[in-house]
C-alpha positions as CSV (number, residue, x, y, z in Angstrom):
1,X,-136.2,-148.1,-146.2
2,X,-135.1,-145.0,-143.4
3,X,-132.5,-142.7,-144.1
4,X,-131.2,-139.2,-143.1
5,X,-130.4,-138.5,-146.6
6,X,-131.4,-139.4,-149.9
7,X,-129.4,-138.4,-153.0
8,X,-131.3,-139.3,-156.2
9,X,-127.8,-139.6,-158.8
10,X,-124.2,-140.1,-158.3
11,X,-123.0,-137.6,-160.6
12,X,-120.0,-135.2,-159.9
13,X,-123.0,-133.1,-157.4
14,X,-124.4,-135.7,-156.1
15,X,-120.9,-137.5,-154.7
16,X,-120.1,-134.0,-153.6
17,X,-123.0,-133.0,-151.7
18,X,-122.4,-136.3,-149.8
19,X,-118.9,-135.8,-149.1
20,X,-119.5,-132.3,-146.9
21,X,-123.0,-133.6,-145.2
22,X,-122.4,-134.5,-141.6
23,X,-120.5,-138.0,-141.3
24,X,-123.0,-138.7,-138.2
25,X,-126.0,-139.0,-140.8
26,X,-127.0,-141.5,-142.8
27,X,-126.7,-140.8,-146.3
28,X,-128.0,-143.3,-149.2
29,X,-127.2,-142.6,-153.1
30,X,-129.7,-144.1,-155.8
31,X,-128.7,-144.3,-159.2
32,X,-131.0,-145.0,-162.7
33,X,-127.9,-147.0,-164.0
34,X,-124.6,-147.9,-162.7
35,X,-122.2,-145.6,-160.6
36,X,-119.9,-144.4,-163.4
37,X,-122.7,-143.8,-166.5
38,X,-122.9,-140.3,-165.3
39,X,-122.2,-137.5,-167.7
40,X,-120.3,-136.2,-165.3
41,X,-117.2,-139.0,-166.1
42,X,-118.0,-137.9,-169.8
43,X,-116.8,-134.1,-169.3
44,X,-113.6,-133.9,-171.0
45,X,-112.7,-130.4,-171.3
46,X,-112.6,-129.0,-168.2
47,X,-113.1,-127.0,-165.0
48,X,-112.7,-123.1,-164.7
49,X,-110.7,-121.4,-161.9
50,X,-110.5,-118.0,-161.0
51,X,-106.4,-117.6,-161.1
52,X,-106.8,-114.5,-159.6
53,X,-108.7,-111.3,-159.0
54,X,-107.3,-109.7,-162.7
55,X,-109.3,-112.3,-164.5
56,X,-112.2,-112.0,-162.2
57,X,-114.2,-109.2,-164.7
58,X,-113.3,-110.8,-167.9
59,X,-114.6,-114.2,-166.7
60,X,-117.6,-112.6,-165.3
61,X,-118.5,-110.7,-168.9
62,X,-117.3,-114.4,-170.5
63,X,-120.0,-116.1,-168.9
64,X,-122.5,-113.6,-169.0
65,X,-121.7,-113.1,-172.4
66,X,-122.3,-116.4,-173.3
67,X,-125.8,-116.6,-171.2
68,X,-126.6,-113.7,-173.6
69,X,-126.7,-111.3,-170.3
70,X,-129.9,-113.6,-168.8
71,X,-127.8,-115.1,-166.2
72,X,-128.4,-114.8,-162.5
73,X,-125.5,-112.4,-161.6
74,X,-125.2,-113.4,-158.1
75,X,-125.3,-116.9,-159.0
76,X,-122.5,-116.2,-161.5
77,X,-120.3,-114.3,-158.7
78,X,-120.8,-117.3,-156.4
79,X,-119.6,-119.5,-158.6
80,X,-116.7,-117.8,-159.7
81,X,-115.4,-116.7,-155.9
82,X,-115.8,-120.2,-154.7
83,X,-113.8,-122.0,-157.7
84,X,-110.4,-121.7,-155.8
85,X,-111.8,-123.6,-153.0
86,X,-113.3,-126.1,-154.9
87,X,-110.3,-126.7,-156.9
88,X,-107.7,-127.0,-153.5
89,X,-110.4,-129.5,-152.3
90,X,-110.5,-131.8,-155.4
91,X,-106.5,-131.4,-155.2
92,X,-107.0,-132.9,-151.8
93,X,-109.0,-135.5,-153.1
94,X,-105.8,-136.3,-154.9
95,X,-107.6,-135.3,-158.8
96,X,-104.2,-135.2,-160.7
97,X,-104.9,-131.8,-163.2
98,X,-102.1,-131.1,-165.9
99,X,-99.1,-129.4,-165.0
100,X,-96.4,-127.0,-166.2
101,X,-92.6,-128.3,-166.4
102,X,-92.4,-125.7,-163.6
103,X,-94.9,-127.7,-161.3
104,X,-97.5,-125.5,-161.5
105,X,-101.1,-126.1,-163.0
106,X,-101.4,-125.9,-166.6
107,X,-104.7,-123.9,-167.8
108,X,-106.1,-124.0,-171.4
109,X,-108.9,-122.0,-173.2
110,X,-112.1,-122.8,-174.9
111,X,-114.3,-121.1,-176.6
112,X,-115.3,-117.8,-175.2
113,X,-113.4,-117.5,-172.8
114,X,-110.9,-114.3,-173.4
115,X,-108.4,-116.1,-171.0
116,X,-106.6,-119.5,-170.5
117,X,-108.6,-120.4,-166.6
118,X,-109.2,-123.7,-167.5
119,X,-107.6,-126.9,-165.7
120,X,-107.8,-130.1,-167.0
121,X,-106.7,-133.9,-167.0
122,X,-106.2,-134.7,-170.7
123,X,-109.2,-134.8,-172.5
124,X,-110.9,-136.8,-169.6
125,X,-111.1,-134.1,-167.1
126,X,-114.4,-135.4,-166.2
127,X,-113.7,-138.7,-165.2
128,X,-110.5,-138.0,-163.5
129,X,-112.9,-135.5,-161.0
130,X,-115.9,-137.7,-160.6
131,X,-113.9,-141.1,-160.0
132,X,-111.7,-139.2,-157.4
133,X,-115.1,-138.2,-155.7
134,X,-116.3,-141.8,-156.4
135,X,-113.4,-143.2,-154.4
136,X,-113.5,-140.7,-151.3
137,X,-117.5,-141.4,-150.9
138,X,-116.6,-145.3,-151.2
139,X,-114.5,-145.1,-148.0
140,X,-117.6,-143.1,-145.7
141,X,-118.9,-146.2,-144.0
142,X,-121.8,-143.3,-143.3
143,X,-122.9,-143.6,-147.3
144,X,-124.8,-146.1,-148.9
145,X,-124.4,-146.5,-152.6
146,X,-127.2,-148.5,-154.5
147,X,-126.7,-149.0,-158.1
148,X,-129.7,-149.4,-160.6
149,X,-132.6,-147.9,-158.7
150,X,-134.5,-145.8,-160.0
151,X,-137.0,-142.9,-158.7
152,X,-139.9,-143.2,-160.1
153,X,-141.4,-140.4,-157.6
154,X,-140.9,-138.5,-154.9
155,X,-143.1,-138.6,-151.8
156,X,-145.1,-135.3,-150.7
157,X,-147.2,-134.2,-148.1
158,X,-148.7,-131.0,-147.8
159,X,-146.1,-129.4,-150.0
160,X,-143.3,-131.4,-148.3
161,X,-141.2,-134.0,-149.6
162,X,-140.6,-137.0,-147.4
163,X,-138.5,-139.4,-150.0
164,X,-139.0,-141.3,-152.7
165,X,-140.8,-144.5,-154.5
166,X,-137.9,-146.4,-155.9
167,X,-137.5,-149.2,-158.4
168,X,-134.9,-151.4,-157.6
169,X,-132.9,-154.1,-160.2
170,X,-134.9,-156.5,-159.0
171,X,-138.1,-155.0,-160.3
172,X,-139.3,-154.6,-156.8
173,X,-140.7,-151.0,-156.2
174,X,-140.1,-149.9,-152.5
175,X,-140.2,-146.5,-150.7
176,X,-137.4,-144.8,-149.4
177,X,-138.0,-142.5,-146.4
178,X,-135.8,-139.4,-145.6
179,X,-135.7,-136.1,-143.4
180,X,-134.5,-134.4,-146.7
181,X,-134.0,-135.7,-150.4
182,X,-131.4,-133.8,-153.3
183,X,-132.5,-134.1,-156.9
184,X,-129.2,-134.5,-158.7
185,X,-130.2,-136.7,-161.9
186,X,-128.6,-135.0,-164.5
187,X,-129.8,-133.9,-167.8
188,X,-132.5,-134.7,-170.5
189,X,-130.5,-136.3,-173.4
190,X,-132.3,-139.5,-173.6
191,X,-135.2,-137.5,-174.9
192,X,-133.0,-136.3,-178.0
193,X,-132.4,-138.5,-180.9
194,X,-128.7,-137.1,-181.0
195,X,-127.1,-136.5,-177.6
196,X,-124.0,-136.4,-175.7
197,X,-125.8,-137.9,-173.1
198,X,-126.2,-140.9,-171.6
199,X,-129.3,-142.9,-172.7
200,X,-131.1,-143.1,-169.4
201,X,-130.9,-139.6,-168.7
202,X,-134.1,-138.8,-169.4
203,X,-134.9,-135.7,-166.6
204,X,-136.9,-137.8,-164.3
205,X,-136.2,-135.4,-161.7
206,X,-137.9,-132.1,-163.6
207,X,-140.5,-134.5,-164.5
208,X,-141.5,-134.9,-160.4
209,X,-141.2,-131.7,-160.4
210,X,-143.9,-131.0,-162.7
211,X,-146.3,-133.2,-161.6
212,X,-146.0,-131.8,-158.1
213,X,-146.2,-128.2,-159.0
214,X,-142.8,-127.9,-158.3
215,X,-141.5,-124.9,-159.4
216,X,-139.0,-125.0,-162.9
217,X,-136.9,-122.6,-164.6
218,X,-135.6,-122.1,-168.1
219,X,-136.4,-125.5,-169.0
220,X,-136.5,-124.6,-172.7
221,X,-133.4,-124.0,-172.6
222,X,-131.2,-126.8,-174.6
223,X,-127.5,-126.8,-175.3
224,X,-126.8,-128.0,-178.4
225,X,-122.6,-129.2,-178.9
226,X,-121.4,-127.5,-181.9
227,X,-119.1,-130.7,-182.3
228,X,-119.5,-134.6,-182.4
229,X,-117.9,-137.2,-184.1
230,X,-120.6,-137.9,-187.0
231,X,-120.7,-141.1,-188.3
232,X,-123.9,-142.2,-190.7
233,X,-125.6,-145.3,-188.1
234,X,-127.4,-143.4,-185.5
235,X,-125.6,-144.2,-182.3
236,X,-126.9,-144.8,-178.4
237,X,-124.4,-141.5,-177.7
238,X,-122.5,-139.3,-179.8
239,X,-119.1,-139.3,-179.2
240,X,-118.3,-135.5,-178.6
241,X,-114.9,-133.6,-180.0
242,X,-113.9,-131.4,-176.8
243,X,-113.9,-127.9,-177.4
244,X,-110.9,-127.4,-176.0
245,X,-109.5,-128.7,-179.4
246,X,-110.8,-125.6,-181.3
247,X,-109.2,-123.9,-177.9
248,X,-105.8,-125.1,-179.2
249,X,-106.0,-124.5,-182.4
250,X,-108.3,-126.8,-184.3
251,X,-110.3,-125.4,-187.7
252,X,-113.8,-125.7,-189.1
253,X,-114.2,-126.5,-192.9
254,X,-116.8,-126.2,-195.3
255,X,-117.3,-129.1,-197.6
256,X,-115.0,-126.9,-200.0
257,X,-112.1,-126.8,-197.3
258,X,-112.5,-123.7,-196.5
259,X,-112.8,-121.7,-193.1
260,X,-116.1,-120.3,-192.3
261,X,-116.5,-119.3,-188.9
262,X,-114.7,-118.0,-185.9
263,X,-114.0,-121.7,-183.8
264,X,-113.9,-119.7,-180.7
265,X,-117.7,-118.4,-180.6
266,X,-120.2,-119.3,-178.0
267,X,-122.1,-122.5,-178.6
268,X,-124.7,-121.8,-179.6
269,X,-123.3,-119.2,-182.1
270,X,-121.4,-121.4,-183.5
271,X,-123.9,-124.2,-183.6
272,X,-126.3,-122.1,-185.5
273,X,-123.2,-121.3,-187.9
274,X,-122.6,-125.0,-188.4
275,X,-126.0,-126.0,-189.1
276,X,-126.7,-122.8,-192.1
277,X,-123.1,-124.0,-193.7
278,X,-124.1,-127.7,-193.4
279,X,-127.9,-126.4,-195.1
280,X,-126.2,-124.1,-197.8
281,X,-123.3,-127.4,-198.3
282,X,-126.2,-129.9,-198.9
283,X,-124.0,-132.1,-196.3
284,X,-125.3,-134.3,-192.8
285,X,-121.9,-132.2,-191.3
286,X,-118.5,-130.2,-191.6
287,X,-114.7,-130.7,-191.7
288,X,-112.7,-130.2,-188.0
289,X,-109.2,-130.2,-188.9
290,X,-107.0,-131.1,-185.7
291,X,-103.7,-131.3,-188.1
292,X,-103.4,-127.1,-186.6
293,X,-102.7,-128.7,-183.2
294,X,-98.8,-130.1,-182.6
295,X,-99.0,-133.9,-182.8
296,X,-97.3,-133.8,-179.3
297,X,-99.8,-131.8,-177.8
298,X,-102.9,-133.9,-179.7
299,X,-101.1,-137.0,-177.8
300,X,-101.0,-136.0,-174.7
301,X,-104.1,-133.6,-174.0
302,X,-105.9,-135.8,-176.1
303,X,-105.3,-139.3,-176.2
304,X,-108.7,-140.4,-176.3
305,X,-110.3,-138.5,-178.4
306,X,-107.3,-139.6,-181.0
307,X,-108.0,-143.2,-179.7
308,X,-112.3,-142.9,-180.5
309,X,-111.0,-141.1,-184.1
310,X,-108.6,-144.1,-184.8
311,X,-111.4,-146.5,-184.2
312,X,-113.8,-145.1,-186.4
313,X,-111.3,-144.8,-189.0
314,X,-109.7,-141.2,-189.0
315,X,-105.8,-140.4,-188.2
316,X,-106.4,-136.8,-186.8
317,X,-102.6,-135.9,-187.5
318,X,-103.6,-136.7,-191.2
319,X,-107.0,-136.1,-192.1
320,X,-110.2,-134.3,-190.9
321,X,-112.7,-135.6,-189.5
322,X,-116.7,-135.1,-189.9
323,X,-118.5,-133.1,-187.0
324,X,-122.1,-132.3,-186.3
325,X,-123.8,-130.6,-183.3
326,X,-126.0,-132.7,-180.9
327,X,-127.6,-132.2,-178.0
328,X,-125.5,-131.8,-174.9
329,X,-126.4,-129.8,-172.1
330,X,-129.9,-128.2,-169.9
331,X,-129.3,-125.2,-168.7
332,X,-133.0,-125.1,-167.3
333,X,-134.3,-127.5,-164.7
334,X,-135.8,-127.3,-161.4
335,X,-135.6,-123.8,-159.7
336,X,-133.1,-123.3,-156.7
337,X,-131.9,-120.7,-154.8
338,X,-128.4,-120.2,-154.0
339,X,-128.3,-123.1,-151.8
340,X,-130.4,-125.8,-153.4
341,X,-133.4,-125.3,-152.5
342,X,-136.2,-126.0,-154.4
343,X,-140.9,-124.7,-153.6
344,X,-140.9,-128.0,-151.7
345,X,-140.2,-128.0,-148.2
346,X,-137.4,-130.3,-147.3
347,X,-136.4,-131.3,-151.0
348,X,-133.1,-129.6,-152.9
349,X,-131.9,-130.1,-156.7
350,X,-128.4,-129.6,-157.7
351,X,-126.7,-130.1,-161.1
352,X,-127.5,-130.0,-164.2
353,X,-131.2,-130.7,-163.1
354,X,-131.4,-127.8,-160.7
355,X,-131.3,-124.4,-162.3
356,X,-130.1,-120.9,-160.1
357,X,-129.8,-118.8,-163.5
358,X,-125.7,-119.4,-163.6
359,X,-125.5,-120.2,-166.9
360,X,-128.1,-117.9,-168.3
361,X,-129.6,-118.8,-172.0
362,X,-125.9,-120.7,-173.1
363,X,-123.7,-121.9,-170.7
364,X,-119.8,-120.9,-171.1
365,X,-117.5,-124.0,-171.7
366,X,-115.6,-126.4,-168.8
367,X,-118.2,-123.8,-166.4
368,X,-120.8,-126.8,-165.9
369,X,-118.4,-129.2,-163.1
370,X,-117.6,-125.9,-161.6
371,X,-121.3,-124.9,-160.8
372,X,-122.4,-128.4,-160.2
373,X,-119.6,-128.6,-157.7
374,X,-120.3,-125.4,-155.5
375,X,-123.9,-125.3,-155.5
376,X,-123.7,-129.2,-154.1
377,X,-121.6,-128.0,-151.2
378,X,-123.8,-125.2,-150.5
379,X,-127.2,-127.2,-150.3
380,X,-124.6,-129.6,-148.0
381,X,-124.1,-127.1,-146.0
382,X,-127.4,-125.9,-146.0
383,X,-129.0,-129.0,-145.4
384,X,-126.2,-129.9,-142.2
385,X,-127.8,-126.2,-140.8
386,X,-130.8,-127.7,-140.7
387,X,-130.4,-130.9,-139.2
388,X,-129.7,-129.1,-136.5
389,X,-133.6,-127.9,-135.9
390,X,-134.9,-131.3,-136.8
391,X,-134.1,-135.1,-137.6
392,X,-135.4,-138.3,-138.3
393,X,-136.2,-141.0,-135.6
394,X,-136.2,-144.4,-136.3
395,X,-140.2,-143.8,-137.3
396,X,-139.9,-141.2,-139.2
397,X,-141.1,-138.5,-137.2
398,X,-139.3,-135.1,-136.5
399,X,-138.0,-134.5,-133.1
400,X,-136.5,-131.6,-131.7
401,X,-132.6,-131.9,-131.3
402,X,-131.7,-133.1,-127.5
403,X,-130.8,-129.4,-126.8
404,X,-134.4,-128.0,-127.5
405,X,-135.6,-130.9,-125.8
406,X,-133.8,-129.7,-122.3
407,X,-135.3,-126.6,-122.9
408,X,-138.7,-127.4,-123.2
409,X,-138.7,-129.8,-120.0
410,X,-137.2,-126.4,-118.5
């Protein structure tokens, strides 16, 4: 199989990167699983937005503050500057975020963030993004969508990648052939016993990486949720409590129903909080008490989460429920610069599988669809600069762009 572009995962990057390539290229997207089991249609917090240059220092100092001051600041300044972009285009795309009764958008707070910069779509921002994307790239006659294949490797030639070996439903394994290829396979939750994740995430792309001498960044770094649903079966993914609960109001109780930690830490802070009370309690988890929220506002920001809580057995309006952290996010992954690119020659990451230093040791809260979204459009970008020096034939080889060609009869 030929193409101009391969996109390994059709997470919220992924669909995005393919959206701003060049609709004269051919673009195919591969993914491990079906096109919605990405985590990005789990997300249900939200995505932050700059509101306006006031709040641009205090979300700066939020997220570096929650990266424990290790974060990439220029990474951290592009992200921020380009959320207003990013957020008229997914408006475009027609993603429906909460509003005010005057019409304008509603934002929410999480925790550590000093400020409400939030926007959301219930408690299924996520989905509401990704399946917007979905439905744009779905109309590009340009884009090929193939559900369950899987990379099982890249393809590299003197330190250049030219594809990818691919597994398709059938069992058959095949290689796929492109000019360029973007790493966008999410995270590594599938390695963890408990994760937010979906089960087949297993960082396939880090592990290419490794055996290729690509080079990786951070990749001890883990994100653990302060906050799932516990329940006492082990499940194939833990149903996670938003954070933006605890944003509106929501408490954390020791097995004595008692406070014992400021909600609104970082995560990991609070994690680490969670796990000594839940050592000291002798207990497998703590008390989240949602009954601090206004039943109105519990059914309409979060339906499904109330839904998830009913069919496990818990009114929220009425009773806590049980929490316990689990694995949820990789802030390390393969090492990009600002605009994707990865050591190899020809081969970009973006995502949660790529890592620029944005989110530092922690990441902040609803910041992951925001970086995943930017950095896709600027390897896009990057990547439709390029074409323009060289291309794929139907062979495969590289030929200079009819242009250069001219010039060199000259």
């Amino acid at each position: 199989m030929r193409t101009d572009i391969l996109i390994v995962g059709c997470g919220c990057s992924g669909l995005y990167c393919a959206l701003h390539l060049p609709k004269d290229m051919q673009i195919t997207i591969i993914t491990k699983s079906d096109l919605e089991s990405s985590d990005s249609f789990l997300a249900q917090g939200g995505i932050c937005m700059l509101k306006d240059e006031t709040d641009y220092a205090d979300y700066f100092e939020d997220t570096m503050r929650a990266g424990h001051y290790e974060n990439d600041r220029t990474s951290v300044e592009i992200m921020i500057r380009s959320s207003g972009q990013v957020v008229r285009e997914l408006l475009g795309y027609g993603v429906d975020f909460q509003r005010e009764a005057d019409g304008n958008l509603a934002f929410t707070k999480e925790g550590a963030h000093s400020k409400n910069r939030i926007l959301f779509h219930k408690d299924i921002t996520g989905k509401e993004i990704t399946g917007k994307l979905l439905e744009q790239v779905k109309q590009c006659a340009h884009i090929q969508l193939l559900e369950y294949t899987e990379m099982l490797d890249i393809i590299t030639k003197d330190h250049s990648c030219s594809g990818a070996v691919v597994r398709r439903a059938d069992g058959a394994v095949e290689e796929v052939e492109a000019a360029c290829t973007v790493l966008a396979t999410g995270g590594v939750g599938g390695l963890y016993e408990r994760s937010t994740n979906y089960r087949h995430l297993t960082g396939d792309a880090v592990a290419a990486a490794l055996r290729h001498k690509i080079a990786v960044r951070d990749i001890h770094e883990v994100q653990i949720h302060p906050t799932t649903l516990y329940t006492p079966d082990k499940e194939d993914r833990c149903f996670l409590i938003s954070e933006s609960v605890r944003g509106e109001g929501a408490k954390l109780y020791n097995k004595n129903m008692r406070r014992f930690v400021d909600e609104l830490l970082p995560r990991d802070e609070l994690t680490a909080a969670i796990l000594a009370q839940m050592e000291e309690d002798g207990m497998p988890y703590v008390w989240e008490d949602l009954r601090t929220i206004p039943v109105k506002e519990l059914q309409t920001h979060f339906p499904n989460i109330i839904a998830h809580c009913a069919q496990m057995g818990y009114d929220v309006a009425k009773e806590c429920i049980p929490v316990v952290p689990a694995q949820h996010y990789f802030m390390g992954g393969i090492r990009t610069d600002y605009e994707g690119r990865t050591s190899m020659s020809d081969l970009y990451a973006i995502g949660e599988t790529a890592c620029n230093g944005v989110h530092g040791r922690n990441r902040l809260a609803s910041n992951s669809l925001l970086e995943s979204l930017v950095f896709a459009k600027r390897a896009a970008d990057d990547i439709a600069v390029k074409r323009h020096v060289k291309k794929p034939d139907r062979n495969g080889t590289e030929n200079l762009k009819r242009e250069e060609r001219k010039g060199a009869g000259k």
